[in-house]
N, C-alpha and C positions, 0 to 999 in steps of 0.2 A: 504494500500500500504506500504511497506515495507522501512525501511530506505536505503537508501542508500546513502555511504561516498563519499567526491568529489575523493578520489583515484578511485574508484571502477566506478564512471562518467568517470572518468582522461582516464584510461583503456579501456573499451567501444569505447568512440569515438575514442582513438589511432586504436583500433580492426578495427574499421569501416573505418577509414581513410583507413589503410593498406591494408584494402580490395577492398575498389574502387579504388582504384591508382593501385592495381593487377590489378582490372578487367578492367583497362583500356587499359592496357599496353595489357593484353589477346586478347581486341578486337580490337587493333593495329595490333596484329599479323595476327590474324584470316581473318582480311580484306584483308592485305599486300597476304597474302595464298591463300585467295580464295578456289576453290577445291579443293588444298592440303594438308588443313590442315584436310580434313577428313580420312588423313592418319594414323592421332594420336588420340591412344586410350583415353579412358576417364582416363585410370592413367598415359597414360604421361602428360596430361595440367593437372591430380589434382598437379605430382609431378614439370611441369613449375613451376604451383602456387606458391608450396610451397618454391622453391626456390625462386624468385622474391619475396615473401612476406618478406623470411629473408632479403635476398640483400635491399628490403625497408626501415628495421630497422633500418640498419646499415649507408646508404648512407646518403649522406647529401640532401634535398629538392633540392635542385637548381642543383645539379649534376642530381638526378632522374631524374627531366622535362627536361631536355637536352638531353637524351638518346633520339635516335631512335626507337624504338623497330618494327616499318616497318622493319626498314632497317636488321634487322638478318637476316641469312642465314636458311637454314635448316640444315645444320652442326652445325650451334652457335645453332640451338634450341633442336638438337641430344645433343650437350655437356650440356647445362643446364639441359636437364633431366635428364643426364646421372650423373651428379653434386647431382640434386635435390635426387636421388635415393641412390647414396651414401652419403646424410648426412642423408635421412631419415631412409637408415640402419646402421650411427652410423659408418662405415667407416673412415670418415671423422667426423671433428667436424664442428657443424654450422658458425664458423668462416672462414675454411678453404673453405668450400663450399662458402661463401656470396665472400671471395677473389678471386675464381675462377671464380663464376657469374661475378663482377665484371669484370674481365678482362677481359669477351666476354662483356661484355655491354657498354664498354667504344670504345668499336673497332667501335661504330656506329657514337659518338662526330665528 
C-alpha cells in the first residue's frame, strides 16, 4: 500500500465532505420538485453541482446548514445553472460565480 501524506488525507476527506453536503442539498431539491425536477437534464444538476460544490468552498459551515435549499425556486435553480455554466466556460471566474450563487442562496435564510 502506498504512502500516503496527511495533506493528500487532508484533501480527500475535504473532497468527500464537499460532496455529501452537494449531495444533500441535491436531494433537498429533488424532493422539494418532485416531478419537476425530471425536467432537468443530467448536465444541468452535473453543472447545479458544480456550482454548489464551489459556493461550499467558499461559505462559511454554519451559513451552509442554514440555507434552505427546498425553498428555491425554479428561477433560482435556472440562475444557478445558468451561473454554474458560465464559470464552467471560464466566462466568469469561480469567484464571481460562488458570489452570485450566493446571492440566490441566501434569499432562502
Amino acid at each position: 500500500m502506498p504512502d500516503v501524506s496527511r495533506t493528500e488525507i487532508g484533501r480527500r476527506i475535504f473532497s468527500l465532505q464537499k460532496e455529501k453536503n452537494v449531495e444533500q442539498a441535491i436531494e433537498k431539491i429533488r424532493r422539494n420538485l418532485g416531478e419537476e425536477w425530471k425536467v432537468y437534464s443530467q448536465a444541468d444538476i452535473e453543472l447545479l453541482k458544480s456550482i454548489l460544490g464551489d459556493t461550499w468552498v467558499f461559505v462559511e459551515r454554519n451559513v451552509w446548514e442554514k440555507i434552505s435549499f427546498a425553498q428555491l425556486s425554479r428561477m433560482d435553480l435556472l440562475d444557478l445553472i445558468a451561473i454554474g455554466r458560465e464559470s464552467k466556460e471560464k466566462e466568469i471566474d469561480e469567484r464571481t460565480g460562488v458570489d452570485k450563487a450566493v446571492k440566490i442562496l441566501l434569499t432562502t435564510l
